[in-house]
C-alpha positions as a Markdown table, in Angstrom:
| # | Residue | x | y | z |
|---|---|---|---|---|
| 1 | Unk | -29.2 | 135.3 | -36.8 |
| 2 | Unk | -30.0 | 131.2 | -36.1 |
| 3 | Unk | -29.1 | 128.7 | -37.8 |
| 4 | Unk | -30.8 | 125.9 | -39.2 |
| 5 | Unk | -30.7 | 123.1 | -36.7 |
| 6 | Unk | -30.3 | 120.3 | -39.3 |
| 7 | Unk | -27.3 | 122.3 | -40.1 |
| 8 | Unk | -26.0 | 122.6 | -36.8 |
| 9 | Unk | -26.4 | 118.8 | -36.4 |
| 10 | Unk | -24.6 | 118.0 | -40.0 |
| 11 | Unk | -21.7 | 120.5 | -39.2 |
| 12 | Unk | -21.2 | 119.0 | -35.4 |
| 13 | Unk | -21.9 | 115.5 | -36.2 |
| 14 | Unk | -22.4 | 113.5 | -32.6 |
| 15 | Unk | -19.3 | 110.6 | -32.1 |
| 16 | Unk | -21.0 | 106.9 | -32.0 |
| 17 | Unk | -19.4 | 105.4 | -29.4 |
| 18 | Unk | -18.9 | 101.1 | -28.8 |
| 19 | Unk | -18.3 | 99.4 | -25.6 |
| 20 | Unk | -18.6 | 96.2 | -25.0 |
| 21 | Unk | -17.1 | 92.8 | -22.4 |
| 22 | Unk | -15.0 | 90.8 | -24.0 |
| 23 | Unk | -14.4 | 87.2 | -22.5 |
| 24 | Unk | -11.3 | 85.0 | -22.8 |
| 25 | Unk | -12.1 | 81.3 | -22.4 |
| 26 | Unk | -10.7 | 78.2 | -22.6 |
| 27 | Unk | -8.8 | 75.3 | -21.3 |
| 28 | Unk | -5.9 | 75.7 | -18.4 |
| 29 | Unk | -2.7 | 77.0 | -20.0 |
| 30 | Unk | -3.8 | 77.6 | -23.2 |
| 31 | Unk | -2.5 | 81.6 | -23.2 |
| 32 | Unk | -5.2 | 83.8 | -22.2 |
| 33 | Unk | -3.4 | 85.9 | -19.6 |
| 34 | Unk | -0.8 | 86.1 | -22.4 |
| 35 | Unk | -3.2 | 87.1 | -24.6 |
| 36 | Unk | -4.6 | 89.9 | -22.4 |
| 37 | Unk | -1.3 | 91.7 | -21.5 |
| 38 | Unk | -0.9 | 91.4 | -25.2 |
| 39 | Unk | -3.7 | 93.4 | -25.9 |
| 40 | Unk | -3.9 | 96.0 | -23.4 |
| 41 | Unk | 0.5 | 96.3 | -23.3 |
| 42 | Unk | 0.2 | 95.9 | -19.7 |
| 43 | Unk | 1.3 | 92.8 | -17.3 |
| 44 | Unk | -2.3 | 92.5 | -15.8 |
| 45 | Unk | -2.4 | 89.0 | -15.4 |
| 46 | Unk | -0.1 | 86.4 | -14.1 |
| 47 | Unk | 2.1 | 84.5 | -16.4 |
| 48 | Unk | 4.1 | 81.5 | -15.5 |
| 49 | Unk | 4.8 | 77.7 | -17.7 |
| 50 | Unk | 2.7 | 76.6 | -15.2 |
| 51 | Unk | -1.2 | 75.3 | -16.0 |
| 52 | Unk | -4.0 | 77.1 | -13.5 |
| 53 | Unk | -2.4 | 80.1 | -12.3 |
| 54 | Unk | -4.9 | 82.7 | -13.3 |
| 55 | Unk | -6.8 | 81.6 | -10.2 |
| 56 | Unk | -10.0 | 85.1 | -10.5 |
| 57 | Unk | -11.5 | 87.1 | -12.8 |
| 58 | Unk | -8.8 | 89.9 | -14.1 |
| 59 | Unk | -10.0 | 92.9 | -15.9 |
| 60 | Unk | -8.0 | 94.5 | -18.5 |
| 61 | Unk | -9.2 | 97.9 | -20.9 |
| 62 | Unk | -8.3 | 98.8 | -24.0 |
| 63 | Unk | -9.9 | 102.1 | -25.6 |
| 64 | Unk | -9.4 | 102.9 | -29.3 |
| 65 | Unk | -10.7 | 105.8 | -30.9 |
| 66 | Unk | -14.5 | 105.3 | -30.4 |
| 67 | Unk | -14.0 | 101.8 | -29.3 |
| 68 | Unk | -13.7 | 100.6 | -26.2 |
| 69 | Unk | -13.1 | 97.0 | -25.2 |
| 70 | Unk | -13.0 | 95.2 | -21.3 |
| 71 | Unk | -11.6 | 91.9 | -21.4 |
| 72 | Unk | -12.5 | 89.6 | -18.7 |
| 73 | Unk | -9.4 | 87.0 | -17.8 |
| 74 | Unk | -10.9 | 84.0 | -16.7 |
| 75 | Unk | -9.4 | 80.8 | -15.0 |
| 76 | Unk | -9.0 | 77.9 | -17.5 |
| 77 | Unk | -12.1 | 75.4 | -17.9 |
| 78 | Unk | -11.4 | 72.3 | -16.0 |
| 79 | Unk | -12.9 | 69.4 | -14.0 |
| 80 | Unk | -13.4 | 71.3 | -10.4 |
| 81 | Unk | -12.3 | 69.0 | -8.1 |
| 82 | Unk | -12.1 | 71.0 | -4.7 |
| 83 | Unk | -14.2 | 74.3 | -3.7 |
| 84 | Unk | -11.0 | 76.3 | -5.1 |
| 85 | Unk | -11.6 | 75.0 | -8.2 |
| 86 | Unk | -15.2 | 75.5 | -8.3 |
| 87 | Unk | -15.0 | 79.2 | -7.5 |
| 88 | Unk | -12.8 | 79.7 | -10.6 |
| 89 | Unk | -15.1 | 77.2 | -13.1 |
| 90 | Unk | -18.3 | 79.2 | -11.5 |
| 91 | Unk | -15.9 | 83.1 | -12.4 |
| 92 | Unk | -15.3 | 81.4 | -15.8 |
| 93 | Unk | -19.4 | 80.8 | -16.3 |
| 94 | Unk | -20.1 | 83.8 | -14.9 |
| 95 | Unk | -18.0 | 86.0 | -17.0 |
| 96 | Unk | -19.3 | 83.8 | -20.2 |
| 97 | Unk | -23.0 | 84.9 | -19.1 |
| 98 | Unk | -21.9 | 88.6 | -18.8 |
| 99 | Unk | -20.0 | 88.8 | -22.5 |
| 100 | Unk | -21.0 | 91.2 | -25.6 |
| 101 | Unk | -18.2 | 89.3 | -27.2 |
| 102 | Unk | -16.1 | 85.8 | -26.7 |
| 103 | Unk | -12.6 | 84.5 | -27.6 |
| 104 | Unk | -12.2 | 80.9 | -27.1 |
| 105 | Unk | -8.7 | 80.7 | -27.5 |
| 106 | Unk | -6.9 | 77.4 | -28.1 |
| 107 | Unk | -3.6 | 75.5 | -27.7 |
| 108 | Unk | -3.0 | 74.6 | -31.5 |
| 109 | Unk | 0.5 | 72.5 | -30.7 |
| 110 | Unk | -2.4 | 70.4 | -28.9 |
| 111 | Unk | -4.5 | 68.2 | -31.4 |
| 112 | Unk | -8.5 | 67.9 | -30.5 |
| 113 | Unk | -9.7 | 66.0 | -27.5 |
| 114 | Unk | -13.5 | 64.8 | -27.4 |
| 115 | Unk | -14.1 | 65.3 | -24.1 |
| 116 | Unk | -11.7 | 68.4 | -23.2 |
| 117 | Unk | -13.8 | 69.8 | -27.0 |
| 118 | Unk | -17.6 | 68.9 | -25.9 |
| 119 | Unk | -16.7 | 70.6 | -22.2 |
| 120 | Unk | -15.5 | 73.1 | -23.8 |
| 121 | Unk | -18.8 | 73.6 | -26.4 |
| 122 | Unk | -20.9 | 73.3 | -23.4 |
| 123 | Unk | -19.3 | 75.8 | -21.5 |
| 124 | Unk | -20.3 | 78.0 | -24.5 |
| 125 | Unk | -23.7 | 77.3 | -24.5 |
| 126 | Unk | -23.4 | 80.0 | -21.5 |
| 127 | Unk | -23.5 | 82.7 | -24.1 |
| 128 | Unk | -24.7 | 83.7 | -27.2 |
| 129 | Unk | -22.3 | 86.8 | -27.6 |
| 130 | Unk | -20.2 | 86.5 | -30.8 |
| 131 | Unk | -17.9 | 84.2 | -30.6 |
| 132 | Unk | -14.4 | 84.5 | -32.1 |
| 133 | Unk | -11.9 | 81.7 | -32.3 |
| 134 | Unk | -8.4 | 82.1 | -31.6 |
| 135 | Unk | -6.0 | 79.5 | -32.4 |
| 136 | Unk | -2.5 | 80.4 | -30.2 |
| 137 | Unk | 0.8 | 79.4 | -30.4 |
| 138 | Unk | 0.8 | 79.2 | -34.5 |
| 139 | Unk | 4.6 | 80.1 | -34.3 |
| 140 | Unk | 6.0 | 76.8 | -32.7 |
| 141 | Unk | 2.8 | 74.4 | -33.6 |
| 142 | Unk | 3.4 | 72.3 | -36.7 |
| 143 | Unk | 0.4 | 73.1 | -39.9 |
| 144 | Unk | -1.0 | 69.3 | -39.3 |
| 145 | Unk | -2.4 | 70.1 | -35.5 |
| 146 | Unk | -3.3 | 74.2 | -36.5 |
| 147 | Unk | -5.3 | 72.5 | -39.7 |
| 148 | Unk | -6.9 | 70.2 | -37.6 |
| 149 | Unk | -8.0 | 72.9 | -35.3 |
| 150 | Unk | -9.4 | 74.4 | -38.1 |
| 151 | Unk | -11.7 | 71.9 | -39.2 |
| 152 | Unk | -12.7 | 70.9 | -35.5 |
| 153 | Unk | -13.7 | 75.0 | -35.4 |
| 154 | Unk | -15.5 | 74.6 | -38.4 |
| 155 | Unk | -17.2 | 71.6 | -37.8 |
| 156 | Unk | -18.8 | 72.1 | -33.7 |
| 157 | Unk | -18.5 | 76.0 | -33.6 |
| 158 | Unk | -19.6 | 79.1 | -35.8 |
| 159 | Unk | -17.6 | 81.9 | -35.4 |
| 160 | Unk | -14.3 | 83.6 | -37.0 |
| 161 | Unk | -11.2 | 81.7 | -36.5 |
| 162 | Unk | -8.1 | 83.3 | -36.1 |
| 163 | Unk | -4.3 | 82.0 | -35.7 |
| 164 | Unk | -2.3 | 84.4 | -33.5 |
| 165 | Unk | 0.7 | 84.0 | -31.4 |
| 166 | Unk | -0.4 | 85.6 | -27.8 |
| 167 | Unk | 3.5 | 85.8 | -27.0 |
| 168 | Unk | 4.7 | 87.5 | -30.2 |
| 169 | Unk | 1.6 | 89.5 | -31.3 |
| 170 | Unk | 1.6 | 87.9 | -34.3 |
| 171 | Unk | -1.9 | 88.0 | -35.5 |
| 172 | Unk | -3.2 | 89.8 | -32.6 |
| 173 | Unk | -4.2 | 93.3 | -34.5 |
| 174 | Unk | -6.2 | 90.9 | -37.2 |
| 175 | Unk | -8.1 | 89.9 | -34.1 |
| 176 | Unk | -8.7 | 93.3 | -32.2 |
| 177 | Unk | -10.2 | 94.4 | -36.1 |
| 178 | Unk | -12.6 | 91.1 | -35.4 |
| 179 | Unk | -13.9 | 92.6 | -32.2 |
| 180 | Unk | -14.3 | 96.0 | -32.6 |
| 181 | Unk | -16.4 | 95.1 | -35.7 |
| 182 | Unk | -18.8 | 93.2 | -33.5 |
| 183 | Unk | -19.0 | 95.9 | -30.2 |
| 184 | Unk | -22.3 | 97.2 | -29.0 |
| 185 | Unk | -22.8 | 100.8 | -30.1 |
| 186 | Unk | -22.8 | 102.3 | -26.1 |
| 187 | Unk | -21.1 | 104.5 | -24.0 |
| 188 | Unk | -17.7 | 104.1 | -22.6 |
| 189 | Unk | -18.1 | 102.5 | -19.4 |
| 190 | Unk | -14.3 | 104.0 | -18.1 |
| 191 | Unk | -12.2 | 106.5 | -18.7 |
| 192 | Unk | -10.4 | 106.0 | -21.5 |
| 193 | Unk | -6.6 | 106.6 | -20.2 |
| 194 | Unk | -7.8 | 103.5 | -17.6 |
| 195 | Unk | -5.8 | 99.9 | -18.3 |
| 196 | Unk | -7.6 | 97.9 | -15.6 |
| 197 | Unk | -10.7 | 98.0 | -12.7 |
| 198 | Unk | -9.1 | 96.2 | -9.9 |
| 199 | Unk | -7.6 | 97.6 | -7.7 |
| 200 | Unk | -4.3 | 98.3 | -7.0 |
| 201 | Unk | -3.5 | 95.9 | -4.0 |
| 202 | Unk | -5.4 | 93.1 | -6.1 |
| 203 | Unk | -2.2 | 93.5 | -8.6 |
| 204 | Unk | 0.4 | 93.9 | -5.9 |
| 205 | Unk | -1.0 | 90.4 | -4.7 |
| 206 | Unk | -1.2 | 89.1 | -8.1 |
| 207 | Unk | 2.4 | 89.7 | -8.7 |
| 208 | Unk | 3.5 | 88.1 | -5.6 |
| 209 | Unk | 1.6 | 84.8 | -6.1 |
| 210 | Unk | 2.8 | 84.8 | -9.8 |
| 211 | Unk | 6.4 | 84.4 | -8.5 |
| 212 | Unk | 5.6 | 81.9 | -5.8 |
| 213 | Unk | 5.1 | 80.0 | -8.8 |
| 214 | Unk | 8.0 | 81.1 | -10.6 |
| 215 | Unk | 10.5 | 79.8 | -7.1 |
| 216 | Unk | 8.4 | 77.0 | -6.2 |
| 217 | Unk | 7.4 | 73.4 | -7.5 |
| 218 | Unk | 5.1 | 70.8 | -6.9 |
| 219 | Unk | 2.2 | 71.4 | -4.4 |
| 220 | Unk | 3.4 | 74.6 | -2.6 |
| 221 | Unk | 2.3 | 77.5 | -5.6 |
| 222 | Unk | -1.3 | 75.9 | -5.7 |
| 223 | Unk | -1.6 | 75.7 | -1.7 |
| 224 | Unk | -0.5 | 79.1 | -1.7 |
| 225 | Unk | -2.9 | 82.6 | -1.4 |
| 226 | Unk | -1.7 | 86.1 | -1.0 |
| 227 | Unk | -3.6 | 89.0 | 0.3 |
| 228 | Unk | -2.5 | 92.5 | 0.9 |
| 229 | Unk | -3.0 | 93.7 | 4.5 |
| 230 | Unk | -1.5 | 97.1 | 4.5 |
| 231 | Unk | -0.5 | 99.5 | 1.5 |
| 232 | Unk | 0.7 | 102.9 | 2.7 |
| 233 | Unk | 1.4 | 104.7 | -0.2 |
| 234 | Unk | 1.8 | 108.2 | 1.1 |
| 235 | Unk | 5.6 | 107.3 | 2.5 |
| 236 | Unk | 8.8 | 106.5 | 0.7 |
| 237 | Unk | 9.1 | 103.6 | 0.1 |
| 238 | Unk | 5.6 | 102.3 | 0.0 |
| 239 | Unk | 4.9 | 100.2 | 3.0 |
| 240 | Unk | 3.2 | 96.5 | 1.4 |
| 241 | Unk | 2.3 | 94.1 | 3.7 |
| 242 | Unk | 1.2 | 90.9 | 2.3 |
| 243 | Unk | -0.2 | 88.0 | 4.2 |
| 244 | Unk | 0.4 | 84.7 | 2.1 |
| 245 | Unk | -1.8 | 81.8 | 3.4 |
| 246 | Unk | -0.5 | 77.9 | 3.2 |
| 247 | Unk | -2.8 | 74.9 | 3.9 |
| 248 | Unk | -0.3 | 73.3 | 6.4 |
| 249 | Unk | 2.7 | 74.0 | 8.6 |
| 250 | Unk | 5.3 | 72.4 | 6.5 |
| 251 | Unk | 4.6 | 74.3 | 3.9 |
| 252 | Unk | 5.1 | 77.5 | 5.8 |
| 253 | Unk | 9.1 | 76.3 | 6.4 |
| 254 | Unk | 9.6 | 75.4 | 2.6 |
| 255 | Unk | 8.2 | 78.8 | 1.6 |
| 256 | Unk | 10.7 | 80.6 | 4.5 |
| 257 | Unk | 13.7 | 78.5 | 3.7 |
| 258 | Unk | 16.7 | 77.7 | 5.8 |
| 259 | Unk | 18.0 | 80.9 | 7.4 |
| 260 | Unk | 15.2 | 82.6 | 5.4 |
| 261 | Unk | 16.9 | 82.5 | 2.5 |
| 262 | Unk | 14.0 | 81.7 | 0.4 |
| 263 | Unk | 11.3 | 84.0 | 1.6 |
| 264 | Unk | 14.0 | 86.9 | 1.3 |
| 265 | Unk | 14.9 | 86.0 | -2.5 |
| 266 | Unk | 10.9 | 85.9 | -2.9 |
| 267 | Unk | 10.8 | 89.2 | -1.4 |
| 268 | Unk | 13.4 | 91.0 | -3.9 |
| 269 | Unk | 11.9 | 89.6 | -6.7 |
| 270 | Unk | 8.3 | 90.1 | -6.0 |
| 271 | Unk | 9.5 | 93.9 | -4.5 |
| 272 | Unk | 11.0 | 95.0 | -8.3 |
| 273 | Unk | 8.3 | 93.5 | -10.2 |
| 274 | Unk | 5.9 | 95.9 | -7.6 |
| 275 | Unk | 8.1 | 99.0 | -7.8 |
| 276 | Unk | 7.9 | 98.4 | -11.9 |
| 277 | Unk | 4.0 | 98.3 | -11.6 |
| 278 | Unk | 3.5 | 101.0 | -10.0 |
| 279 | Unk | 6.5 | 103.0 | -10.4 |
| 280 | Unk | 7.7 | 104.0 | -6.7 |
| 281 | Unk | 9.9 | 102.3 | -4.2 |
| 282 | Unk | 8.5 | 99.5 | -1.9 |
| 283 | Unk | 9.0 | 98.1 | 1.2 |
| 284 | Unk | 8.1 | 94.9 | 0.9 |
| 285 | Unk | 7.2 | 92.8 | 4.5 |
| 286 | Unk | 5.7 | 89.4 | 3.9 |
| 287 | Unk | 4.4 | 87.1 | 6.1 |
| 288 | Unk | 3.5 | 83.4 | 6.0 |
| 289 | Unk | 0.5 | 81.9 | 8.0 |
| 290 | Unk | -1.2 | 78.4 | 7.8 |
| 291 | Unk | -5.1 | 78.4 | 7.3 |
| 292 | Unk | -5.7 | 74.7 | 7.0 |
| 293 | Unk | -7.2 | 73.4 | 4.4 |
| 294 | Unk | -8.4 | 77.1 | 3.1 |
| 295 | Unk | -8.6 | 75.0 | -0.5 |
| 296 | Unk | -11.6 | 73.0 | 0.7 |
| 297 | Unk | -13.8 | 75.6 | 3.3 |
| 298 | Unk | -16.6 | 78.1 | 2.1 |
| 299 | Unk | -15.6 | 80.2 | 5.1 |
| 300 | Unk | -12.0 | 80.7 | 4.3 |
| 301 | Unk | -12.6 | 81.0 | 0.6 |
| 302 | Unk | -15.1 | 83.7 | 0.9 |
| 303 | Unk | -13.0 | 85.9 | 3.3 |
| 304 | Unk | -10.3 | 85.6 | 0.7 |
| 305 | Unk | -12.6 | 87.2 | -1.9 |
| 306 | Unk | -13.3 | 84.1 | -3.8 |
| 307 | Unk | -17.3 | 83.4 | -4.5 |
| 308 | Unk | -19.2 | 80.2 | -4.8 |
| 309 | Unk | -22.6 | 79.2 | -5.5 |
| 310 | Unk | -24.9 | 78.9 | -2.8 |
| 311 | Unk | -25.9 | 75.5 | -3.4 |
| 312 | Unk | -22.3 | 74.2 | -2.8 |
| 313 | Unk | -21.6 | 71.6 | -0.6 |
| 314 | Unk | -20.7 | 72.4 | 3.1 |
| 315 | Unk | -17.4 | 73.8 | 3.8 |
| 316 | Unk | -14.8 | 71.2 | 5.3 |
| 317 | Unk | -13.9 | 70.8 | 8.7 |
């Protein structure tokens, strides 16, 4: 005996998936890396009260049911002013251009600034994705600057506003309701137990450079890069080596400290918060080199992973 096929179908009905890229914008220290561990209940991205750390493009999952969300990180929108700071403006466009869906997310203990505000409108010109408008920080900003928001939102932009705190959660489910309403029907573009894309050793860095900036002030966490040379996971503990690059040679002795004592108080901090990620005992060796200048050169910048637009201007000397 067969059955009918139309009941077939009806009795085995086929699951519509959604998938879609969702892109977190906006100025320098606004929240977004707060934002995103908030919504994936992960520490993906580095968090530290210090503007322009979230130097690359992070990527964080979240799958829900038939939903699934990737949220792109991005470095804050600023005024580049060095080739460092172009190759984060140009991963900021670039992850604009590639988004189903966008959350400009803003500072609402700030009050609106013209020329921060048109910036920021024609960085959005980049996409036409759905855009969704997140006002942060609602739980220590006073109702006068979060109203004003408001009617600055309503005025320049068109899309659903939102007031959330990324460090509480407070209004952050209201907002993952928003998105998933506005997802592509597609496939699932990753396994659905998966948190993140990169890779393992790009976190271990991360996590390293992210308490540089907890230990150390003025110039020395934004002259600083960190690159994983060797990860032997298949010994206990897991060997890490980690190379972290400074612009000058005085730099090198303030990260190393008298006797060492800095470098080996960076170490144990940096070596728990590694062992917590990925749940094993480290051994962490780091090492300090000077690569002048690597702020301002193509050559160095590329070779550290970082990408810039082939009409750039020359590298420096």
């Amino acid at each position: 005996m067969t059955k009918d096929p139309a009941s077939a179908e009806e009795s085995n009905p086929v699951e519509v998936t959604r998938t879609g890229y969702v892109t977190l914008v906006g100025r320098p220290n606004v929240g977004k890396s707060t934002l995103l561990n908030q919504l994936v209940g992960e520490h993906l991205s580095i968090v530290t009260p210090k503007a322009q750390t979230t130097w690359q493009r992070v990527t964080g999952i979240l799958s829900v049911g038939t939903d699934q969300m990737i949220f792109l990180d991005t470095p804050g929108l600023l005024e580049a002013k060095d080739m460092l700071q172009r190759a984060m403006l140009g991963a900021a466009l670039e992850a604009l251009a590639e988004a189903d869906i966008t959350i400009l997310l803003i500072d609402s203990t700030t009050k609106p600034d013209s020329r921060e505000a048109a910036s920021t409108i024609e960085a959005l010109s980049e996409t036409n994705a759905p855009l969704h408008i997140a006002l942060n920080k609602v739980d220590i900003a006073d109702e006068e600057a979060i109203r004003a928001w408001e009617a600055w939102a309503d005025r320049e932009l068109s899309g659903s506003i939102y007031q959330l705190s990324s460090l509480t959660g407070k209004g952050v489910d209201a907002l993952l309701e928003g998105l998933r309403a506005d997802l592509p029907v597609g496939p699932f573009l990753y396994p659905e137990e998966d948190i993140a894309s990169d890779s393992v050793r790009f976190f271990v860095a991360e996590l390293v450079r992210e308490t540089i900036f907890e230990l150390y002030h003025q110039e020395i966490p934004y002259s600083t890069f960190c690159h994983v040379e060797e990860f032997r996971e298949n010994q206990d503990p897991v060997y890490v080596q980690v190379q972290i690059f400074v612009e000058r040679e005085s730099q090198k002795g303030i990260l190393i400290g008298k006797k060492g004592r800095a470098i080996r108080e960076l170490g144990e901090r940096a070596r728990m918060k590694i062992e917590h990620f990925i749940d094993m005992r480290v051994y962490l060796d780091l090492w300090v080199k000077p690569l002048k200048a690597w702020r301002k050169n193509r050559g160095h910048l590329n070779r550290l992973g970082f990408r810039l637009p082939e009409n750039d201007e020359p590298s420096a000397s």
